[in-house]
N, C-alpha and C positions, 0 to 999 in steps of 0.2 A: 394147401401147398403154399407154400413162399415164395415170393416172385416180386418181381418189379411193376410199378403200377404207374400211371398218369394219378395224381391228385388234382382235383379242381375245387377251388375255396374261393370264400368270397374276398376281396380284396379294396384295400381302403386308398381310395382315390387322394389325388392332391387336398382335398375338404377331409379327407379324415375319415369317409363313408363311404358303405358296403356296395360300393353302383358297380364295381366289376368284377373278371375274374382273373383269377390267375393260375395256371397249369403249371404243376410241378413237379418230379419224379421223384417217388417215395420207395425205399423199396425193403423188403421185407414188411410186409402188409397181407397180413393173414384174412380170411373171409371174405369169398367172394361176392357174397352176399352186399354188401356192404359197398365194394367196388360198383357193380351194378347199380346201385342206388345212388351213389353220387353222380354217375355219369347219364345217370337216366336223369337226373334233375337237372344236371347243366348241359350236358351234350346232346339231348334227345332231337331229334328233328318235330316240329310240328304235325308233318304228317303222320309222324306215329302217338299221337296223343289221340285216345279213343272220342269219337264224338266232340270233338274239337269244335270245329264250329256251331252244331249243336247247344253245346254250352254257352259258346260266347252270342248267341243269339239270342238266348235266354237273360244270362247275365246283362247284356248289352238293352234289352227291352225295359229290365227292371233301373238303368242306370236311367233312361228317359224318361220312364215314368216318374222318376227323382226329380230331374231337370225339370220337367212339366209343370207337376204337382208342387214343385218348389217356388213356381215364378206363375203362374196360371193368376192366380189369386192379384196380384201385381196391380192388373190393369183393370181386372172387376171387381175390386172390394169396392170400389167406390158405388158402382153400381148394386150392386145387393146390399149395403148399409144404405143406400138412397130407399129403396124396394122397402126395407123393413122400417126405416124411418129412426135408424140406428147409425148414422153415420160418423158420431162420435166412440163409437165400440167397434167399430167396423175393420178394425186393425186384431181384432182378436180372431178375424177367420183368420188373420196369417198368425199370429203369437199362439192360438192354440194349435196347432199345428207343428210350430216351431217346440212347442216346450215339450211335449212328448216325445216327436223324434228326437231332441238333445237329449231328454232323459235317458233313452231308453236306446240309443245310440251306444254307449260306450258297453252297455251290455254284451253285444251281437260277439264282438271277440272272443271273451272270457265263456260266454253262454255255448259259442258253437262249437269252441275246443272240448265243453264238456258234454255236449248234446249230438254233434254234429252239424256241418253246414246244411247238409239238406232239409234237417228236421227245421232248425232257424229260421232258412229261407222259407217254407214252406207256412209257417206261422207270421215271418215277417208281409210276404203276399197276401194270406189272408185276410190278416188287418185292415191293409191297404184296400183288399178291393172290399170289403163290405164296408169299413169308412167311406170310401167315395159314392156306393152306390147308395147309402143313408146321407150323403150330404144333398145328392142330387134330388131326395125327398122330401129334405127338412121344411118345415114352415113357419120355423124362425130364425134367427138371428142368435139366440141361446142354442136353440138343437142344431144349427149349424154348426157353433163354434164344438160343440160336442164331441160331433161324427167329425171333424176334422183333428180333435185330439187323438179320436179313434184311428184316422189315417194313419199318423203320425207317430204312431206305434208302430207300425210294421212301416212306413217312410224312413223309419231312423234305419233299417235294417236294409233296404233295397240298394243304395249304393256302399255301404260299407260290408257287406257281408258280398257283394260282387266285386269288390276289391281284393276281400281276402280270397273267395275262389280262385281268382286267377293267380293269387301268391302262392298260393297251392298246386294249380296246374298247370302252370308256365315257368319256364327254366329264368332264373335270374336274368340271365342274360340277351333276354328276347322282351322278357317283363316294360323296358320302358316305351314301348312301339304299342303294347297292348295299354298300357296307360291311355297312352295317349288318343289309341279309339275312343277310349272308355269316358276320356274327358270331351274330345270329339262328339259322342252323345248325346252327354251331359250339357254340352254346352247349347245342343242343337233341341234337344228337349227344351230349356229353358227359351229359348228364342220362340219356339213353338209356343209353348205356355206365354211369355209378355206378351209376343206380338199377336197371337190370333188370339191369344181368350177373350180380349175385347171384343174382338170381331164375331166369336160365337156368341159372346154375352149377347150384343146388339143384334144379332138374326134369328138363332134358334132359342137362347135365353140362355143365363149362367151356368142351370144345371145342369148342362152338356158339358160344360167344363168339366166334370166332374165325372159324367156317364158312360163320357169316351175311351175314360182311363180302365171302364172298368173289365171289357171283352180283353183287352190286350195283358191284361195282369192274371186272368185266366187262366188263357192261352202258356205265356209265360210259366204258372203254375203246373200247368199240365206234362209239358217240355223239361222243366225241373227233375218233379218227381220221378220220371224215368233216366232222364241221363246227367245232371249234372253231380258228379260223387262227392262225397265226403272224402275228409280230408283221411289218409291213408293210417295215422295213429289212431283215426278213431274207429277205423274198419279193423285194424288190427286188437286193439283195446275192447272196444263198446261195442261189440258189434249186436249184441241185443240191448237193450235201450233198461228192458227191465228187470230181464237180469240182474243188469250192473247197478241197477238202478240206487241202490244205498250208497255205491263207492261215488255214482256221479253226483246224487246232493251232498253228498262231501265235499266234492271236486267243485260244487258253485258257491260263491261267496253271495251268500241270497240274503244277509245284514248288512252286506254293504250294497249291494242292490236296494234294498230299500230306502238305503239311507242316502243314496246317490238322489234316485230318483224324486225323493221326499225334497231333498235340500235344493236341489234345481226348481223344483214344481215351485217351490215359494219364492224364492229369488226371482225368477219369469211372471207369476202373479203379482208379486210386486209392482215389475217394471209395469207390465198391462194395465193396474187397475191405477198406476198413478197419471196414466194418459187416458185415462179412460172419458175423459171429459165433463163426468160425473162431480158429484161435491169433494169426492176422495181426491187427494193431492200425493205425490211423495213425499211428503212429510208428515201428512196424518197420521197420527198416532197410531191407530187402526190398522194402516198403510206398512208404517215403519215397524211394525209387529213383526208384518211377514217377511222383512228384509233380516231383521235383528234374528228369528226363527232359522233361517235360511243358512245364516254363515254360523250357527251355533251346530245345524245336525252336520254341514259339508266336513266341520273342523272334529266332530266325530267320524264321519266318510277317513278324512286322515287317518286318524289316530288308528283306524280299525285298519284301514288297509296295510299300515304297518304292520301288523300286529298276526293277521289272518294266515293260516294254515290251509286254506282252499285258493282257486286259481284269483287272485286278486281283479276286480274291475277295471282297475288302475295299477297296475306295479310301481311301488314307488321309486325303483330304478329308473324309469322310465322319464319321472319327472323329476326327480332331483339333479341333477347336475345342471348350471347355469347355464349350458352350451345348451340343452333339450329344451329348459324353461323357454328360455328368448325365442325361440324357434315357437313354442308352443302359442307364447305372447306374441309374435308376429299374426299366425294364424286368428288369434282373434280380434287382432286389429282389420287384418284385410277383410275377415269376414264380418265383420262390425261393417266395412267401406263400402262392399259391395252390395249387401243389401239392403244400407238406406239408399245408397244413388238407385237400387232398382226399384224400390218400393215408394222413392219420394219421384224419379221421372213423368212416373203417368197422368199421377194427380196432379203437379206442375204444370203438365202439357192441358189437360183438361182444366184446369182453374184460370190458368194463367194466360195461355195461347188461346184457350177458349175450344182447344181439338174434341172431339165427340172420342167414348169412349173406344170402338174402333177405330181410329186415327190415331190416338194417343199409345195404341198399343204395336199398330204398324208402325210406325214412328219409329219403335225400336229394329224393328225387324233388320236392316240394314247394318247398322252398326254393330249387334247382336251376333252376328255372320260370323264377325274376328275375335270371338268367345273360341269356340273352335280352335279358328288359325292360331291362334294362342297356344291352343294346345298341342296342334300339331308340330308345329314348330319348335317345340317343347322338346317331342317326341323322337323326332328328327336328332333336334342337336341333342339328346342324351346319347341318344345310339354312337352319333357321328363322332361328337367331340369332348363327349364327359364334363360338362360343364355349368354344371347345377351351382355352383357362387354367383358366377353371371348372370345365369337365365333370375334368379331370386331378385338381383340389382335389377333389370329390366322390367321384369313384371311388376316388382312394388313402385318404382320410377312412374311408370305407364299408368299404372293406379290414379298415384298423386297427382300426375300432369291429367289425368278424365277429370278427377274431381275439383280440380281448379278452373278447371275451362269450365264447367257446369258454373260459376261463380256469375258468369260474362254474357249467357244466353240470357237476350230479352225478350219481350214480346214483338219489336218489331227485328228481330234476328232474323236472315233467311231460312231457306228450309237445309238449304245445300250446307250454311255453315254449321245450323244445330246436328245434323247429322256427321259431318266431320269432326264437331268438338267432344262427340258421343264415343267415337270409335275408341281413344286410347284407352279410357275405363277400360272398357272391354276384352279389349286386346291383351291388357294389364291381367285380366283375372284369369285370361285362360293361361297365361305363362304362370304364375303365380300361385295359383289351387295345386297344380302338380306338382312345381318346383318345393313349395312347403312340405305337400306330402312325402316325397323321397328325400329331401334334407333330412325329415326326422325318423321316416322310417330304416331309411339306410344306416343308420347309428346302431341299428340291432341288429343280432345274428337272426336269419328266419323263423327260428322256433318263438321269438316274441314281435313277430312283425304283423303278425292277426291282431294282436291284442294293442300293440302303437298304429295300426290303422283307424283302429277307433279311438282310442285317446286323441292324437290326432284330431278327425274329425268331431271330437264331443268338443274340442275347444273351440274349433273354425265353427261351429253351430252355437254355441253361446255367442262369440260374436255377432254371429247372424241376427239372433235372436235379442240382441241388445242394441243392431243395427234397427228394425225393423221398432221396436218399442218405445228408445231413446228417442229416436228420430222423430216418429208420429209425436210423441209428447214434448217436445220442443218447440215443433211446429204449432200445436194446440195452442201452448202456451202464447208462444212467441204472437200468433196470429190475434189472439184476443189483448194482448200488451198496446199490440201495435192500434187495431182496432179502433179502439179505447181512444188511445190518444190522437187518432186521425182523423176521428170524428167530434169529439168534445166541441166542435167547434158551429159543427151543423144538426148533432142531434141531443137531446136529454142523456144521464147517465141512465134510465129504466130502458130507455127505446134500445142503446146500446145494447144492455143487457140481453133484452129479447130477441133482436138480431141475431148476435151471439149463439144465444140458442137455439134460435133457429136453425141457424146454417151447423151448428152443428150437428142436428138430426141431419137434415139433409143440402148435402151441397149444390143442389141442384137451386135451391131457393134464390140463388145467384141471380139466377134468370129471370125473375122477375123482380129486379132490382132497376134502378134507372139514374143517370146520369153523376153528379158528383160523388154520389154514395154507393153506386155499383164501382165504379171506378176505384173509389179507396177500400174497398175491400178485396179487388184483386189485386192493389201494388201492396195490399196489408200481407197476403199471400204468400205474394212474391217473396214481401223480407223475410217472411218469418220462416218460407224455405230455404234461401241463401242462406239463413243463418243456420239451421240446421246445416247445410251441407257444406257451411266451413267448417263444421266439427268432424266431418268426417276428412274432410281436406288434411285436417289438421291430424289426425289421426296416421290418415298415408304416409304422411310424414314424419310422424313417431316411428312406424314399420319401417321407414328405408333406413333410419337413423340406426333401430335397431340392429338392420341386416349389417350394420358396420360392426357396431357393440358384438355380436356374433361372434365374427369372423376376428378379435380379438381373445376372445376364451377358450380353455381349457374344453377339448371335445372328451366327453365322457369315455371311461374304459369299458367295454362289454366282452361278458361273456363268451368264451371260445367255444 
């Protein structure tokens, strides 16, 4: 029958992007079918979404367990690289980690539009919890970083594949409130993880860090399996797995999967092993092998994703247009930002202030707090005032103002002012993480918003991941530079050396050091973290510079 209808479409805000809606009457509009379904995705009330909270209880467990497992490691690599007598590697519990979940990150989109979310999630969980529960095993420092690569397979999948669930089961127009739980979480996860995993390190031992996570991702799995659904094309489509089973390795692009994950794995081994503390440099030959390997398969990764007749990894719509790029490059700056200021704090606080590793991780707790209120507030003003340009200038400003004030903390600093100079980072990322996310994802109609939540995210995690690598190896560096020449003067160039090595096994050796020569190797410290964390300064400052460059270009045209 013919009739007159309400239409509701997504609508592109004063930025250009899909954040609202707009109601219009259309009429001669055949298919009721059809009417229902649009009005059931933007007009439904919550209460009529099956098992609603259910799911976000689920979803919302695995986004902390992200948080946690993401920053946990922060304030106890120092200690389990002291433990194994490895504390010049000791950055590889967090880089192995990080390099599997970026690999295998931008999968989760493309993977669950052709598998299902639940089948995804369900392997992404597993991962996760037998990773953690073999880290909490290991007896070395190699099998450690192992089972943490292991995590970090199904870690790339736990907040990004609970981002697109909810894209899935929440009407557009309620979506940035649930964001903003979700970053809420995440943010509260990760405070949990800096601040107390010290404090489990030093009373029950590290591998609680790690054992805690694993009853709760269980749980979570359990909860899943029965109520969180798949996405509605794929119930309609796939709904037998094996059946379909020829049309869906069709449907995956498992050449470029390979060649994603192949091209990331070396490019991250790189950074790793040229910090490694080892004779290997980033410039060793050896070294530069795996960098030169790395940008040789990703520029096959292009060439293919251009070219592929299956659901692309990457769409290159997605990242061609300069408006998307700079957006995309924002994200890996910030996430460049954030996780050396969180991975370089502890060790600072612990080297430099001299805090035990429990203090150095409460230490965060506080500041850590306005990670969240970051995000709420996010949340808030999406709903209230559609104002995602702003919030972008605020949260990367806030950024750049943490990590300059981090320049200024010394060791005789109060407690009150390091705590106060801590907050704006903070504050900075919880605005900023979400503000990035819907900047880019709002560019697309929903049917590619699964698949730019991971893109997305696979670039804010290389930054990550080049935060947490770059940084430790700067520091290395810079700390034996400085060393060197602060001492030439009280000690031989062998003794130096041995020092050197020393404290790079373990930093505890510290401690039995004594008077002018303890002294110049924690203001050697000192420099040679400032110096790292003006590159990240410096960097904030690229991003804000960027969010201008932005907001000059051409917003890409998408798909109706």
């Amino acid at each position: 029958m013919l009739k007159s209808i309400r239409h509701i479409s997504p609508n592109k805000n004063k930025d250009g992007i899909y954040g609202s809606i707009e109601v219009t009457e259309t009429s001669l509009v055949e298919d009721n079918a059809d009417i229902e379904d649009v009005d059931k995705d933007e007009d439904m009330a919550l209460s009529r979404i099956p098992n609603l909270w259910i799911i976000e209880a689920t979803l919302f467990s695995n986004v902390f367990l992200s948080g946690f497992d993401g920053t946990v490691t922060a304030s106890t690599y120092q200690t389990i690289g002291n433990e194994f007598n490895q504390m010049s590697i000791s950055n590889w519990i967090t880089t192995a980690y990080l390099i599997t979940s970026t690999s295998f990150q931008p999968l989760y989109g493309s993977f669950s539009d052709a598998l299902g979310r639940r089948n995804c999630l369900f392997f992404a969980n597993a991962a996760f919890t037998i990773g953690c529960l073999a880290c909490s095993l290991s007896t070395n420092i190699y099998t450690l970083s192992l089972m943490r690569a292991l995590a970090g397979i199904g870690g790339g999948g736990l907040i990004t594949l609970s981002t697109i669930v909810n894209s899935d089961v929440i009407p557009s127009s309620k979506r940035g409130i649930f964001q903003a739980f979700q970053n809420l979480l995440l943010g509260f996860g990760a405070i949990c993880g800096a601040s107390f995993g010290g404090t489990i390190a030093s009373t029950i031992g590290w591998r609680w860090c790690f054992l805690i996570q694993v009853p709760i991702s269980i749980i979570s799995s359990v909860l899943m399996n029965y109520y969180v659904p798949n996405q509605k094309e794929y119930n309609h489509e796939n709904s037998n797995i094996f059946r379909n089973s020829k049309r869906i390795l069709t449907d995956i692009d498992i050449t470029g999967s390979i060649l994603i994950i192949t091209g990331l794995t070396l490019q991250l081994l790189y950074l790793s092993l040229g910090c490694s503390g080892s004779k290997l440099s980033w410039t060793s030959p050896s070294v530069l092998l795996l960098l030169v390997g790395s940008i040789a398969i990703l520029l096959l990764f292009i060439s293919h994703e251009k070219k592929t007749t299956a659901r692309a990894i990457i769409p290159m719509e997605l990242v061609s247009s300069s408006y998307s790029f700079v957006v995309l490059l924002i994200s890996i700056l910030v996430g460049f930002a954030s996780y050396a200021y969180l991975f370089t704090l502890p060790l600072f606080f612990q080297i430099v202030l001299g805090d035990s590793t429990a203090k150095a991780g409460l230490r965060l707790a506080i500041p850590s707090l306005f990670t969240p209120v970051g995000s709420l507030i996010t949340g808030f003003s999406m709903s209230k005032y559609n104002c995602l340009r702003s919030l972008l200038y605020v949260g990367v400003s806030l950024m750049f103002l943490g990590n300059f004030l981090f320049l200024f903390i010394e060791k005789t600093s109060p407690n009150w002012l390091i705590s106060l100079f801590l907050i704006p980072a903070n504050l900075g990322q919880g605005i900023t993480f979400p503000t990035t996310l819907f900047t880019f994802i709002f560019l697309f109609p929903k049917s590619d918003q699964a698949t730019a939540t991971s893109t997305l995210y696979l670039f804010r995690s290389i930054g990550s991941v080049w935060g947490v690598a770059i940084s430790a190896g700067v520091i290395q560096l810079s700390f034996a530079k400085y060393l060197r020449s602060n001492l030439k003067d009280m000690l031989d160039e062998n003794t130096i050396a041995k020092l050197i090595t020393k404290l790079n096994a373990n930093s505890s050796y510290i401690e039995s050091l004594h008077g002018e020569v303890k002294n110049t190797v924690i203001e050697s410290f000192d420099a040679a973290t400032k110096r790292a964390h003006l590159m990240s300064t410096l960097l904030s400052l690229l991003a804000l510079i960027l969010c201008i460059v932005k907001n000059n270009l051409t917003k890409p045209k998408t798909r109706k």
